[in-house]
C-alpha positions as CSV (number, residue, x, y, z in Angstrom):
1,X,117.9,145.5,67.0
2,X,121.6,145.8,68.5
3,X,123.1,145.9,65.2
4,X,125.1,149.0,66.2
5,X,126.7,147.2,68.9
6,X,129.7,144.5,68.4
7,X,128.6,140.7,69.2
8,X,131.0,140.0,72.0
9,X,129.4,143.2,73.6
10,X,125.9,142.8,73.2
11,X,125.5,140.5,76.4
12,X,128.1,142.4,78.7
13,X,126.4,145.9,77.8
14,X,122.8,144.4,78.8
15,X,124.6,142.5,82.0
16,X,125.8,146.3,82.7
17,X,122.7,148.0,81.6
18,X,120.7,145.8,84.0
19,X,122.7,145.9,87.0
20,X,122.7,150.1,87.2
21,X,119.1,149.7,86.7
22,X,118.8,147.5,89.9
23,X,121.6,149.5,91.5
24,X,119.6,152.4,91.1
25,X,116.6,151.1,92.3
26,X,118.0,150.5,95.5
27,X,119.7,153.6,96.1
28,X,116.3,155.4,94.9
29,X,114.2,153.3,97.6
30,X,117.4,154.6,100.3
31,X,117.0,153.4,104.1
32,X,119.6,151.5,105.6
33,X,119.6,149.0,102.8
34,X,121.2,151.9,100.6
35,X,124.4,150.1,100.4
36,X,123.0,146.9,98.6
37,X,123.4,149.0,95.5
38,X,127.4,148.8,95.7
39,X,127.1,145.4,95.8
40,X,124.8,145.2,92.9
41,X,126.9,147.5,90.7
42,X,130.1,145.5,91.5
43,X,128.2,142.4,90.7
44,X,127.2,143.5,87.8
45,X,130.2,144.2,86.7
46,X,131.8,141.0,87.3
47,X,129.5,139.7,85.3
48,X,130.0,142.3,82.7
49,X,133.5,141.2,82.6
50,X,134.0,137.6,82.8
51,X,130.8,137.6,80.1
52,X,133.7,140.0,77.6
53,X,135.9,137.4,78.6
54,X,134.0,134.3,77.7
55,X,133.1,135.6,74.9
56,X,136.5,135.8,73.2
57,X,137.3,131.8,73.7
58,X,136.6,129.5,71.2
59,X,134.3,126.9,73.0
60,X,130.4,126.8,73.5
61,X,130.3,128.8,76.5
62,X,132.9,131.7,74.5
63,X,130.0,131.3,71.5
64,X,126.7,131.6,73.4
65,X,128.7,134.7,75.6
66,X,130.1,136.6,72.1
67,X,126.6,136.0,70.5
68,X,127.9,133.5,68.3
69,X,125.1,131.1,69.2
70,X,125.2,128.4,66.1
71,X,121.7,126.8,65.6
72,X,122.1,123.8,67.7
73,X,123.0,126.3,70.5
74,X,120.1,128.4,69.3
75,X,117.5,125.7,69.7
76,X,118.9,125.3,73.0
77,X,117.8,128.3,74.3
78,X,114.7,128.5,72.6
79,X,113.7,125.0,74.4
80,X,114.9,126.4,78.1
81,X,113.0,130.1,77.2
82,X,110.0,128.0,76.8
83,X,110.3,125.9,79.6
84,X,111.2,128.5,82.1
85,X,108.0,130.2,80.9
86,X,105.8,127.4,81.3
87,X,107.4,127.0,84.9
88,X,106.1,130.5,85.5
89,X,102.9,130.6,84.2
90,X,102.2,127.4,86.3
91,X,103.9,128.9,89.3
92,X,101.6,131.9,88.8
93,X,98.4,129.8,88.5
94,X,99.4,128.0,91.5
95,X,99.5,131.7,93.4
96,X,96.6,133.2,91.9
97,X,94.2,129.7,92.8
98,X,96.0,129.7,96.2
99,X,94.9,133.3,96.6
100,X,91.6,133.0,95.4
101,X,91.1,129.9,97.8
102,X,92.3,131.4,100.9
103,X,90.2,134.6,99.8
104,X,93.8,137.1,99.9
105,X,94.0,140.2,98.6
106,X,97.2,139.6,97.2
107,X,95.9,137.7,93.8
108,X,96.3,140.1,91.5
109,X,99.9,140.0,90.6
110,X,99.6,136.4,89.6
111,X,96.8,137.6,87.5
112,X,99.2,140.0,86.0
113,X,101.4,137.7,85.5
114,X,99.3,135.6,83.8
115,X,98.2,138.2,81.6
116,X,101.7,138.8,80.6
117,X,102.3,135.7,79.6
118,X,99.2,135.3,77.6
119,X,99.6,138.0,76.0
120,X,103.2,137.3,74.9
121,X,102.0,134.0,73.5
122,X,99.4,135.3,71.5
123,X,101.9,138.0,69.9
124,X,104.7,135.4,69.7
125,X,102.2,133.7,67.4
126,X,101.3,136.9,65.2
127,X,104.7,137.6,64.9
128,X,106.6,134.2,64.3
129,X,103.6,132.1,63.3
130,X,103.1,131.0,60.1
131,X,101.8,133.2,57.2
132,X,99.0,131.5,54.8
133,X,100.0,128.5,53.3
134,X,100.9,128.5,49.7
135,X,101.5,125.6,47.3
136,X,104.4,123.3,48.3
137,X,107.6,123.8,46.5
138,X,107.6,119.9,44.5
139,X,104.1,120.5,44.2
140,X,103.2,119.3,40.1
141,X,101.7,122.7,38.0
142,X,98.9,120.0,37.0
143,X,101.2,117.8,35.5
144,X,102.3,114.6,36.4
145,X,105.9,113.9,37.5
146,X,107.6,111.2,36.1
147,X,108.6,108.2,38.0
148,X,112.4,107.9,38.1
149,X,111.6,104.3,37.7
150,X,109.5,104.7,34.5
């Protein structure tokens, strides 16, 4: 997907990438909170930077910031993906039967939200689920194996 980019850049440029995005966002919705986008484009590149600079040490922190994630560190993330999204989706049920028993008008993002994650899950599963199961790999062609015993 980001092949094109270097590893130690890949989480700097989307730190970057992210912050102009907000930035612009609040210099599109102007006001007198204009300013905020300054601060957001000088936070984000902070970030930017001490994520470059992380990412050159040789340490866990210098691995997960260069993309050098190993599978330990890998599985890691994968466990606290999952349970920040089973935080939300519980957070969002919580909304959306809170709305519904107050009778509020404001329910439906919680719905939306929701429906993201449901949806998400379900293409998770088409995507990284697993394909139809074929005979093992030690399983005998008919033949019986040989005890090493025997």
């Amino acid at each position: 997907m980001m092949t094109f980019i270097p590893p130690r850049l890949r989480k700097p440029t989307g730190v970057a990438v992210a912050g102009a995005l907000f930035a612009a966002a609040w210099l599109v919705r102007g006001g007198p909170l204009w300013w905020v986008s300054i601060l957001a484009v000088i936070a984000a590149a902070v970030r930017a930077i001490s994520l470059y600079r992380a990412g050159g040490k040789d340490t866990d922190e210098g691995a997960l910031a260069g993309s050098r994630a190993d599978e330990r560190q890998q599985l890691l993330s994968l466990r606290s993906r999952a349970l920040a999204c089973n935080l939300a989706v519980a957070a969002a049920f919580i909304g959306l039967t809170a709305a519904i028993a107050v009778n509020a008008a404001w329910w439906w993002p919680f719905a939306v939200i929701l429906a993201v994650a449901g949806f998400g899950y379900l293409l998770g599963l088409s995507t990284y689920g697993v394909a139809e199961e074929g005979a093992a790999d030690d399983a005998s062609a008919g033949h019986e194996a040989r005890s090493a015993a025997s």
